[in-house]
C-alpha positions as MATLAB code, in Angstrom:
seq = 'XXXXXXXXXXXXXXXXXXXXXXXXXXXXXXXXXXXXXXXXXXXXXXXXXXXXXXXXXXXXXXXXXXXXXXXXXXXXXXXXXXXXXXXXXXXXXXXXXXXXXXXXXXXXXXXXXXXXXXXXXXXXXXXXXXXXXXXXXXXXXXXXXXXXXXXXXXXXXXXXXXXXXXXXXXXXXXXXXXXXXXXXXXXXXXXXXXXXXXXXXXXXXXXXXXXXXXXXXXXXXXXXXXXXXXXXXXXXXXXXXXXXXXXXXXXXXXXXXXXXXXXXXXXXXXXXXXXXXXXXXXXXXXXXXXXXXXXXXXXXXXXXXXXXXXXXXXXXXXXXXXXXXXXXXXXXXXXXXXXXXXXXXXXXXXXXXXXXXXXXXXXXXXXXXXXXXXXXXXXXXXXXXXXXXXXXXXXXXXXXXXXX';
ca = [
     -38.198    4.158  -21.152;
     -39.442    6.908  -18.760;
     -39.207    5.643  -14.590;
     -39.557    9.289  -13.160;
     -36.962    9.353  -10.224;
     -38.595   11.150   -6.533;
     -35.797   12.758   -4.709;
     -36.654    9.782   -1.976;
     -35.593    7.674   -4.116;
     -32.705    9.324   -5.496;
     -31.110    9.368   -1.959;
     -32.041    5.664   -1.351;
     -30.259    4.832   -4.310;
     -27.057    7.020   -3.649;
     -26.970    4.831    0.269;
     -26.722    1.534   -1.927;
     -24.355    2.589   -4.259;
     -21.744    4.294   -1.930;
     -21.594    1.142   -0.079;
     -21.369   -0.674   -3.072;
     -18.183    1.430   -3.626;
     -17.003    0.636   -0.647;
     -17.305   -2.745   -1.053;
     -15.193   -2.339   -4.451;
     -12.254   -1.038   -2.850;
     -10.373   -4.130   -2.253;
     -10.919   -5.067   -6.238;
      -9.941   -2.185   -7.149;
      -6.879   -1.999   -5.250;
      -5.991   -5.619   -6.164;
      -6.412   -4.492  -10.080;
      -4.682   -1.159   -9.680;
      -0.921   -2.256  -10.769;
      -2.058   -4.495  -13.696;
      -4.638   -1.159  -14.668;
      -1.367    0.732  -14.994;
       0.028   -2.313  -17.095;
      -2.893   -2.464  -19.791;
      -2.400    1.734  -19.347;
      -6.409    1.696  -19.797;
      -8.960    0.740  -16.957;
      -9.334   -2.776  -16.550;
     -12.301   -3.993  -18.563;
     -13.788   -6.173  -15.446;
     -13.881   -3.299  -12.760;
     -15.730   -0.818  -15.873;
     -18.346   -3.900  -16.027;
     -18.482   -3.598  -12.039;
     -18.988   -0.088  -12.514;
     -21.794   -0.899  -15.277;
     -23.496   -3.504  -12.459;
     -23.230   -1.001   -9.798;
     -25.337    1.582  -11.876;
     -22.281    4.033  -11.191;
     -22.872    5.330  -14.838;
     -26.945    5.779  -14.199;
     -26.043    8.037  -11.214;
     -25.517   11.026  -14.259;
     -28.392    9.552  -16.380;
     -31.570   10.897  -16.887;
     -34.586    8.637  -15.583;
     -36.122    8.826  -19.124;
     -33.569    5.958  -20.193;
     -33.235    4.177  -16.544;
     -31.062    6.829  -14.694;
     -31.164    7.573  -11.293;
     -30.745   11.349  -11.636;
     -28.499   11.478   -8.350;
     -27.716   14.707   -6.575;
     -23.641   15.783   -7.367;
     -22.680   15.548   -4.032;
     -23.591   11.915   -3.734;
     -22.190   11.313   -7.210;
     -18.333   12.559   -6.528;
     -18.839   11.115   -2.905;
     -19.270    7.897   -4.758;
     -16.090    8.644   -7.114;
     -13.875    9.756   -4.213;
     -14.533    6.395   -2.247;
     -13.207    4.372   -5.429;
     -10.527    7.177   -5.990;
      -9.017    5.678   -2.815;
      -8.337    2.579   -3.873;
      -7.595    3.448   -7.468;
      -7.677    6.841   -9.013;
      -7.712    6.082  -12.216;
     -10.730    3.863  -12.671;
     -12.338    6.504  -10.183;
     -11.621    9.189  -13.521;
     -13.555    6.703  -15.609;
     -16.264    6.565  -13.542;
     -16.855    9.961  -13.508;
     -15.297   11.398  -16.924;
     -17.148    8.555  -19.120;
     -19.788    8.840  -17.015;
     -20.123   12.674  -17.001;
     -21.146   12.028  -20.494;
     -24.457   10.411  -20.109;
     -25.432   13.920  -17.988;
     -24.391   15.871  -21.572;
     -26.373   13.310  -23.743;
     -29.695   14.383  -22.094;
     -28.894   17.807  -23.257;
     -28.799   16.525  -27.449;
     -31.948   15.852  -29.019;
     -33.842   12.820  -28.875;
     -32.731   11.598  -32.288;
     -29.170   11.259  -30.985;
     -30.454   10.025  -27.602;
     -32.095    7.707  -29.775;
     -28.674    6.832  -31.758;
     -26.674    6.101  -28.957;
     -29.320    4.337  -26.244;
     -31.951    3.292  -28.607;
     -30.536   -0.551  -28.254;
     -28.848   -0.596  -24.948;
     -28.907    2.742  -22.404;
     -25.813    1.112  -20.879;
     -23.616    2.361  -24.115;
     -20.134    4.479  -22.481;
     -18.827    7.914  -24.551;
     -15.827    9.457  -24.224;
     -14.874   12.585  -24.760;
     -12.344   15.187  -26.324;
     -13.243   18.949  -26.111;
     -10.575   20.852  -27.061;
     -11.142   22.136  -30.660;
      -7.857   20.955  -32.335;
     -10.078   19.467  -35.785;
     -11.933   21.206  -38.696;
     -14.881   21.851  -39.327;
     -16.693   22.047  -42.480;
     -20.487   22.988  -42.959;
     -22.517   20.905  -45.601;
     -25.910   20.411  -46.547;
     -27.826   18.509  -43.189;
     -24.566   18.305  -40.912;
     -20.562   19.027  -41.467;
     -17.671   17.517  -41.970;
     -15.634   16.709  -38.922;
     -11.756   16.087  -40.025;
      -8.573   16.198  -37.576;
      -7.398   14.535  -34.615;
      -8.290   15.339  -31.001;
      -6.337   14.266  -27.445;
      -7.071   12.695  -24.047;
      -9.674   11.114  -24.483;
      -9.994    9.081  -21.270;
     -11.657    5.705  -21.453;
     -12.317    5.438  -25.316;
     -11.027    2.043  -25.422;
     -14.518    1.197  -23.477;
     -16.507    3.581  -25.490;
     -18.965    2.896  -28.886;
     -18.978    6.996  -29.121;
     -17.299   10.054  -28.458;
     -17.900   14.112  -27.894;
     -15.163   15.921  -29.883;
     -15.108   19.781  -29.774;
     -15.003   21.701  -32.765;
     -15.349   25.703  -33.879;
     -17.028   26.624  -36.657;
     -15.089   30.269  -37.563;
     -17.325   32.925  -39.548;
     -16.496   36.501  -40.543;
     -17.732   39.039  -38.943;
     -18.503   36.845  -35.709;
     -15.614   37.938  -32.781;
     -15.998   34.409  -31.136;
     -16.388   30.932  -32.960;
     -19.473   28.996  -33.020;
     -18.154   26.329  -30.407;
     -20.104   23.098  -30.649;
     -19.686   19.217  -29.580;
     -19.881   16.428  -32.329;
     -21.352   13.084  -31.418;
     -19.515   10.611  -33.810;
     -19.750    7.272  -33.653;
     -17.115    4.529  -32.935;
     -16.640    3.411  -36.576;
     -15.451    6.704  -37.599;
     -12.949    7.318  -35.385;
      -9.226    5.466  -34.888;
      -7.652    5.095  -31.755;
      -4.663    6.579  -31.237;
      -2.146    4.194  -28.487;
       0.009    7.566  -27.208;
      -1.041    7.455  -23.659;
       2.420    7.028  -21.717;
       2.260    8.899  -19.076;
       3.754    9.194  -15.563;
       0.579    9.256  -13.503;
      -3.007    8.664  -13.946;
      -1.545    5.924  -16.978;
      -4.649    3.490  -16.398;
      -7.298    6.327  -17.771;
      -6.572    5.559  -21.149;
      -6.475    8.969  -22.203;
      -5.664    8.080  -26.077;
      -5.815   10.359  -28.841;
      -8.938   10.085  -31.373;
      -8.632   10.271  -35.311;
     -10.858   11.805  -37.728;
     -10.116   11.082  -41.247;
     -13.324   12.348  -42.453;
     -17.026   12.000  -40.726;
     -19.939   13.514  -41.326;
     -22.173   14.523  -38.374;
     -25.479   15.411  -39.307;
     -27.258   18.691  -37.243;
     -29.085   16.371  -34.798;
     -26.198   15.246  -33.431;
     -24.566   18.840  -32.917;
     -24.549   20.446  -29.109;
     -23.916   24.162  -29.790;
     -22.552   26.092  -26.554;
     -24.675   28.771  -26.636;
     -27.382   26.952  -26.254;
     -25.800   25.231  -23.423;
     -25.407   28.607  -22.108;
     -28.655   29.758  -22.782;
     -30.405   26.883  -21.162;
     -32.129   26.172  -24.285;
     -30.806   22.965  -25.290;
     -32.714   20.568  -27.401;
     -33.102   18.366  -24.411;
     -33.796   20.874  -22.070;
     -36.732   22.164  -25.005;
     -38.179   18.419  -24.801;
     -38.101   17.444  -21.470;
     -35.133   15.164  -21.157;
     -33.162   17.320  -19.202;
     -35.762   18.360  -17.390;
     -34.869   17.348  -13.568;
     -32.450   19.988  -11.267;
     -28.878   17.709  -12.438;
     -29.176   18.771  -16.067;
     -29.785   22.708  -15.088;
     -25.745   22.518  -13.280;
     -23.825   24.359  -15.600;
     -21.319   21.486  -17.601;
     -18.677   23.304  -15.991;
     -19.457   22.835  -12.624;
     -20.124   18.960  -12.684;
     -17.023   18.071  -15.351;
     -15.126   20.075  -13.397;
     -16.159   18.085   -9.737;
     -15.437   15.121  -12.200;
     -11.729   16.220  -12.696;
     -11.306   16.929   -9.102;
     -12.728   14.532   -7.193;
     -10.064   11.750   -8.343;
      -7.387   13.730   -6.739;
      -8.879   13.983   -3.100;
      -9.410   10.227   -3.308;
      -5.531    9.621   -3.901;
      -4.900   11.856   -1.154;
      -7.907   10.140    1.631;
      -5.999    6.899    0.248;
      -2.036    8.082    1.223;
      -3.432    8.963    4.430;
      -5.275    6.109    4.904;
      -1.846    3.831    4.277;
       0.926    5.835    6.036;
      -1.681    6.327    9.221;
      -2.081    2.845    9.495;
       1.827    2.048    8.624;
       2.823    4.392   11.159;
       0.991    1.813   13.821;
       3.734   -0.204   13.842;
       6.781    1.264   11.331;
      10.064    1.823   12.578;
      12.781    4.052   12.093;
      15.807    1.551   10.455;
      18.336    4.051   12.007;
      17.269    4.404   15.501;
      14.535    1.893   15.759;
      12.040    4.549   16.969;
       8.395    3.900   16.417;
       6.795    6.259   13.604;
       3.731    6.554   15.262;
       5.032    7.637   18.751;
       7.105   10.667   17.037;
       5.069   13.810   17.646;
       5.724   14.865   13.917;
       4.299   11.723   12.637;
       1.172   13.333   14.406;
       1.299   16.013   13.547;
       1.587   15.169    9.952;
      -1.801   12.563   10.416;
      -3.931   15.494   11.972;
      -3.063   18.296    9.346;
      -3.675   16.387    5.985;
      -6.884   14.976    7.462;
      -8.510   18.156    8.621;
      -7.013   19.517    5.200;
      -8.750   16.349    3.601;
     -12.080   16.923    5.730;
     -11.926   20.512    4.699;
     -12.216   19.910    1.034;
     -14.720   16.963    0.953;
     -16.509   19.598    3.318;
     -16.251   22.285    0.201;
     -16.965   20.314   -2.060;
     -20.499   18.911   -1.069;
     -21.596   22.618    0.609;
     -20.902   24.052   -3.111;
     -23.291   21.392   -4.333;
     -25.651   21.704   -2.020;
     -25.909   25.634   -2.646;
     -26.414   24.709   -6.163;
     -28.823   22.090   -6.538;
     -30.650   24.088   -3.819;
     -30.787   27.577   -5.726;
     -31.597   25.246   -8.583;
     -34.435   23.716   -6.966;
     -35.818   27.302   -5.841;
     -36.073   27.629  -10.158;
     -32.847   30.365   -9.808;
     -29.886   30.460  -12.133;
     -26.651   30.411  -10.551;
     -25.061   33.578  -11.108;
     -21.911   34.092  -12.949;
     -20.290   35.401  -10.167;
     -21.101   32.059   -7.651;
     -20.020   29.693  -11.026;
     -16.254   31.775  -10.820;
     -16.014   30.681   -7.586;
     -16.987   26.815   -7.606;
     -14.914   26.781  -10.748;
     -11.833   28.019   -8.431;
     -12.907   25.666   -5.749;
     -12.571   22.785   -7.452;
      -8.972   24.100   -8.175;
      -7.694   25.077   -4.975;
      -9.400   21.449   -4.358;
      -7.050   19.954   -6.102;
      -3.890   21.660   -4.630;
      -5.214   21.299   -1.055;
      -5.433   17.497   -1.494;
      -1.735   18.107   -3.127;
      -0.442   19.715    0.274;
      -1.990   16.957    2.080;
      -0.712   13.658    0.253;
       2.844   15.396   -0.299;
       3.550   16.447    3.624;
       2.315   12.480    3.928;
       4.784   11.286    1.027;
       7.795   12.660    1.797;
       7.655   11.416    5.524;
       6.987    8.005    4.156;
      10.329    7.277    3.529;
      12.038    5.545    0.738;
      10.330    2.435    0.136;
       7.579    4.656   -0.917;
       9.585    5.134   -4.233;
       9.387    1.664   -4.962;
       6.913    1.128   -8.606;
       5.105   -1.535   -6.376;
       4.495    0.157   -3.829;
       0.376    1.587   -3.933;
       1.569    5.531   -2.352;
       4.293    6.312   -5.311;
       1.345    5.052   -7.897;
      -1.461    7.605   -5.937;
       1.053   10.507   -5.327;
       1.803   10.347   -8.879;
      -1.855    9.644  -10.264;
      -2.416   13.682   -7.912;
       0.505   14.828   -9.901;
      -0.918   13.760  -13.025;
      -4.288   15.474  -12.025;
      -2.850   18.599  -11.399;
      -1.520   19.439  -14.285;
      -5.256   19.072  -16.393;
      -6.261   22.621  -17.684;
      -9.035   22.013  -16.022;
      -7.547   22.391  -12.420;
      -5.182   24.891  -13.377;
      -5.346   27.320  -10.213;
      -3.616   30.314  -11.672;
      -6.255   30.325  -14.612;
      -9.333   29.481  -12.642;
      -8.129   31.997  -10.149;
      -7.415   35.077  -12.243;
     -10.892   34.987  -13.619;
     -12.515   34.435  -10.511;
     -10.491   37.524   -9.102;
     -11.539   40.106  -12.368;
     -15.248   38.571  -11.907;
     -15.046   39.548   -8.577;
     -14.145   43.260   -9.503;
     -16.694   43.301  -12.169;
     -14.791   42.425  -15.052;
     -16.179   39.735  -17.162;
     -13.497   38.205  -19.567;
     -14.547   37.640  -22.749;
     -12.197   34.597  -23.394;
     -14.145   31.139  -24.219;
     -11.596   29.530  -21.616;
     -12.299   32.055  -19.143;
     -15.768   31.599  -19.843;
     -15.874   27.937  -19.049;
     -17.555   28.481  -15.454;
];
């Protein structure tokens, strides 16, 4: 399959599907309490998602994909973060995986999509398994964590180091394994963000043969085997992994925050004090409140799309973005995060207590930000820190640090 997407159409396709996510809001919303209940998303809104062609939106043409520019993409994910933050995840961390597939080679493209291109991944890169090398592939044993949507997913990416003398860092690589030899782990009670899913994965013992093995230095090197062969060929696939997971992990949070706004403004219409009877919304701090998490709000989403607009253009211009510019999107998304934070929590605690009641939709999204935070991923001090030694020409050496 090979539809070549123009940019033209690319954008025409981004105007019908962030309507189409508008027009999902009320589902999603309606779903959102029993999507905390199953603790996974609910299996009808990822089929909406599938109908929509939110998934496509990473996907490269070659197998249908629309190829879509990242600021359209997490525009897209923040509208359904709104209404329900944790299918909004799914959209974009399950998703986010059909963008890394176009980087493997064609055999494994071929292994996953060769029956059905709409086939979901999941995901688990921290490198908590073994590794052992064998003749044609390795050995994959172990178990890995929080890995969000696998109940939806006939594969997942599971990072793994292979350790060798006389090498300072490991050989870091992803392993594509397939659903059959991997057990699903039901530990995912959590106190926010509890409909991603985000089970643990077990590995008895799998072997992955070399054609299904994403080393990162190739990743880093821009010389991975879809990249070689022209399946990651358009601008998307040249954004560092980095800087698109990372938007993925972000975006979810600004949507909870848009979507507290979005309730207490129009509660505040007509709300009342039940000790004085005063109107909310006539009470200058109740203003007050409204007008600093929305420019706060507008401020991010702002950030957010001018970063990917810098990038897609530099990438467009045939220019790597230097290490210097990745430091500093990587922080962005971070301080992302906690800006959205200051917003919805300056909302919630004004909201009074009803807002701590389970069925109440503000406790679930305050929480679901909470839950967000706390990803290593969005950890500001981290992000931060190397941003500020890049910044004085110091380079850390760390794989962690490195992940810009």
């Amino acid at each position: 399959m090979n539809n070549k997407m123009t940019k033209a159409d690319s954008q025409a396709i981004a105007r019908e599907l962030l309507q189409k996510a508008r027009d999902l809001q009320p589902v999603l919303r309606e779903r959102a309490a029993n999507t905390e209940t199953l603790r996974m998303v609910d299996p009808r809104t990822v089929a909406d998602f599938q109908e929509a062609g939110f998934f496509k939106m990473f996907q490269s043409s070659q197998w249908g994909g629309y190829e879509c520019h990242p600021a359209d993409i997490f525009k897209v994910q923040e509208i359904l973060a709104q209404a329900c933050p944790s299918s909004a995840w799914i959209m974009g961390v399950v998703g986010v995986h059909n963008w890394q597939l176009a980087h493997f080679s064609k055999q494994a493209q071929e292994d996953v999509w060769g029956d059905d291109a709409t086939v979901l991944m999941s995901s688990s890169y921290a490198p908590t398994g073994t590794v052992e090398e064998v003749e044609g592939g390795c050995i994959l044993r172990g178990r890995w964590f929080y890995s969000s949507g696998v109940d939806h997913c006939d594969w997942i990416l599971v990072g793994a180091n292979i350790v060798k003398e006389g090498i300072a860092l490991p050989d870091y690589r992803t392993y594509l394994v397939p659903k059959s030899d991997f057990k699903i782990i039901d530990d995912w009670h959590v106190m926010g963000l509890k409909g991603t899913g985000s089970k643990s994965v077990e590995i008895k013992e799998a072997f992955v043969p070399d054609h299904r093995q994403l080393p990162a230095i190739a990743s880093q090197m821009n010389m991975t085997p879809g990249m070689v062969d022209g399946t990651a060929d358009a601008p998307l696939f040249h954004v560092p992994f980095p800087t698109i997971f990372g938007a993925c992990i972000t975006t979810p949070a600004l949507g909870a925050a848009q979507g507290i706004l979005d309730m207490f403004t129009e509660a505040s219409k007509t709300a009342t004090s039940l000790y004085s009877g005063a109107k909310w919304g006539q009470e200058q701090v109740t203003q007050m409140r409204i007008a600093e998490s929305d420019a706060e709000l507008r401020g991010a989403r702002l950030q957010m799309e001018a970063n990917f607009n810098e990038v897609m253009a530099t990438l467009e211009r045939g220019e790597d973005l230097e290490l210097l510019d990745r430091g500093r999107i990587r922080f962005d998304h971070c301080n992302l995060v906690d800006m959205a934070d200051k917003a919805a929590d300056r909302i919630f605690v004004a909201s009074g207590a009803r807002s701590l009641m389970v069925n109440q939709p503000i406790q679930r999204l305050y929480c679901d930000i909470q839950a967000a935070r706390v990803h290593a991923i969005n950890n500001r001090t981290k992000w931060g820190s190397t941003l500020g030694q890049m910044a004085m020409d110091h380079y850390p050496d760390d794989i962690l640090s490195m992940f810009i």
